[in-house]
VOGU-3710 file (C-alpha; in Angstrom, 3 decimals, decimal comma):
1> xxxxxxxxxx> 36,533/-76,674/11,961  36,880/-80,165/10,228  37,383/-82,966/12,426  37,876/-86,225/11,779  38,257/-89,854/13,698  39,685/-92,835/13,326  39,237/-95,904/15,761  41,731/-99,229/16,118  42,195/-101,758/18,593  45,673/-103,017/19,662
11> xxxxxxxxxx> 46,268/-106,058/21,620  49,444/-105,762/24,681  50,479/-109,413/25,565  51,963/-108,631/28,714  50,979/-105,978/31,094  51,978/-102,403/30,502  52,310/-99,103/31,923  51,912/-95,320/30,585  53,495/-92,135/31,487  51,320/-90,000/33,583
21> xxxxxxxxxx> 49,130/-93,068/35,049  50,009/-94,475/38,119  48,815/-98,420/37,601  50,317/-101,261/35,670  46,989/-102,318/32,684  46,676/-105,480/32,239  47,315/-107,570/28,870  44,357/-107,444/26,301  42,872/-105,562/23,471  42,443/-101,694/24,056
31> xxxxxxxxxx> 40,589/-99,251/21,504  42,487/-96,944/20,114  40,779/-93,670/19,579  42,611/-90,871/17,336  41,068/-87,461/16,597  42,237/-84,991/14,161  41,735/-81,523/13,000  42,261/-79,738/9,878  43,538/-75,920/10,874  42,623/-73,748/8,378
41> xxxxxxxxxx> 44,057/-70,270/7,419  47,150/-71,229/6,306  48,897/-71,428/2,911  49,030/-75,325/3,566  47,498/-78,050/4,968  47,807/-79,032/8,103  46,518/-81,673/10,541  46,937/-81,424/14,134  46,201/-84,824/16,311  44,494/-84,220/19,386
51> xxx> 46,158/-86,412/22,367  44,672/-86,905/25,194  46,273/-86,146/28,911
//
């Protein structure tokens, strides 16, 4: 299985909310983590992202 990662920060100028959490986050910078993984076995390439929940 070939994973990879790739990390950015964003920065929210006013508070913000996301589906599935309860609380308002306040402004600020945030990290930004995305991981992906190759699936193999096909007759293509294809990378799935992994979100979290």
């Amino acid at each position: 299985m070939n994973m990879r990662s790739t990390s950015s920060m964003v920065t929210f100028a006013c508070p913000f909310t996301l589906p599935g959490y309860q609380d308002e986050l306040p402004a600020g910078e945030y990290e930004v983590l995305v991981e992906e993984e190759l699936l193999q076995g096909l007759s293509f390439e294809l990378i799935a992202e992994q979100r979290p929940i």
